[in-house]
N, C-alpha and C positions, 0 to 999 in steps of 0.2 A: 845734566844736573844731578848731584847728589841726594839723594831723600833717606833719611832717617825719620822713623816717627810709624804714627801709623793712621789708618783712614776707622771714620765708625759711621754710625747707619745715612747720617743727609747732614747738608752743611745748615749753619746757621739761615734765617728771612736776612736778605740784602741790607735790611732797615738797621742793622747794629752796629753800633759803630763802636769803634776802641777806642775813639776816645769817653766813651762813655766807663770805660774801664769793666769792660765784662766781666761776669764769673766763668769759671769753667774756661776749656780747653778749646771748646769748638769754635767761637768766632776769631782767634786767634789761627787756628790753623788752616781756615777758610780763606783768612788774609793774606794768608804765605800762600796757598794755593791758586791765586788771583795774581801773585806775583809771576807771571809767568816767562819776562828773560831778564835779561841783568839788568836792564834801567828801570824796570818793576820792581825787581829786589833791593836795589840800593834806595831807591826810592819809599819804598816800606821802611828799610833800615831806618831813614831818616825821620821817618814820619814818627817810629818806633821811642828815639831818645826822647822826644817832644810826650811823648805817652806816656814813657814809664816815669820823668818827670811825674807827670799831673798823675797820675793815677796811686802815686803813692809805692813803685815800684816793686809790681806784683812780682810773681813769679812767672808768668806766661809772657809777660813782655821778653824777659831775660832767654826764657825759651825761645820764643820765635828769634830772637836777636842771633843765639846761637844757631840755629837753626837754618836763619838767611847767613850767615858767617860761614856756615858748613856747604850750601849753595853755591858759596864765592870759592872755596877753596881757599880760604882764612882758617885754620881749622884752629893755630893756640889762640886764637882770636874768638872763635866758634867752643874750643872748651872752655874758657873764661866763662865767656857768659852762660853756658850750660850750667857751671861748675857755681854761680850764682843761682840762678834759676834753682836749681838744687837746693841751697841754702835754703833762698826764701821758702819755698814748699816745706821746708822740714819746720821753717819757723813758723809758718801759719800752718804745720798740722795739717796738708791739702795731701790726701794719698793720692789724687789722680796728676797733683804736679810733680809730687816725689816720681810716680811710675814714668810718667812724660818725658823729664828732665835726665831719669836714671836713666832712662831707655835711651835713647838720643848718645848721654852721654857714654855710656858703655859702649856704643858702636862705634865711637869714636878710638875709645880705649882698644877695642875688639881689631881695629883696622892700624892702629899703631903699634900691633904687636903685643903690646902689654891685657894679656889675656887674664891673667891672675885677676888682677883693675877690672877687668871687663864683666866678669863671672861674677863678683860680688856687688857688682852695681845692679847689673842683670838680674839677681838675686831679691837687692832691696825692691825692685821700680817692679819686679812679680808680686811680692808681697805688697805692695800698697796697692796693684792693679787689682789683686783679692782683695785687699780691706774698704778699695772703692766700689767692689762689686763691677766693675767693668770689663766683661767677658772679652769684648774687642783688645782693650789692651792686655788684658790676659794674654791672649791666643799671641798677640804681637809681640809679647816679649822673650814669652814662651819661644815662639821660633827662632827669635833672636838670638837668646839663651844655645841652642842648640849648636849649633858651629863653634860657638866657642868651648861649649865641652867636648866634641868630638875633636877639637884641634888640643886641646889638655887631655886626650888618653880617658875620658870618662863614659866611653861608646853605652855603656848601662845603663848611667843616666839619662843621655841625651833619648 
């Protein structure tokens, strides 16, 4: 299985459901962590359209959608919906979905070669993990970041 993204201090109480349309990141990535082989994943997927329907199509929906797409090995299927996911964050102004979404989708970019893409996305989803104050996504993007500058000649940086 694929995993982009990153872990932070304890998952969500059982009791939350998405269809409630959570805030924040965490019962979202709880959900995909629950998905544990492919008939759990497509099965969230599905559960997922039904969501982001009702919920008014956050940005965490579109996240995890990418997310379980990058799972399958669907990946321009999986940046799609990243490449939403992103959207929405930037239009509700969410830095921890910018970071989420950037980050995700940068490793995507990071792993198809197009480094350039990669390093600037890596770039925004650092700076809204600082403006969210979330030292977890901080640190995870952070190392993310780092491969793809030592793979672009920037050893200083990195």
């Amino acid at each position: 299985m694929v995993q982009a993204g990153c872990g932070t201090s304890s998952p969500p109480p059982a009791s939350v459901s998405l269809e409630a349309c959570p805030a924040g990141d965490e019962p979202w990535r709880a959900a995909l962590e629950q998905a544990d082989d492919q008939a759990a994943v497509e099965a969230l997927a599905a559960r997922l359209e039904r969501v982001d329907r009702r919920c008014g199509e956050p940005w965490q929906v579109a996240w995890i959608q990418g997310r379980l797409r990058t799972t399958l090995g669907e990946i321009d299927r999986a940046r799609g919906r990243l490449t939403v996911a992103l959207e929405r964050a930037r239009v509700a102004a969410d830095p921890v979905g910018i970071a989420r979404a950037g980050d995700d989708l940068a490793w995507l970019e990071y792993h198809g070669g197009r480094l350039v893409e990669a390093e600037a996305l890596y770039r925004q989803a650092l700076d809204a993990a600082i403006e969210a104050r979330r030292a977890d996504l901080q640190a995870f993007v952070r190392n993310n970041l780092v491969p793809v500058l030592l793979d672009r000649g920037k050893v200083g940086q990195a």
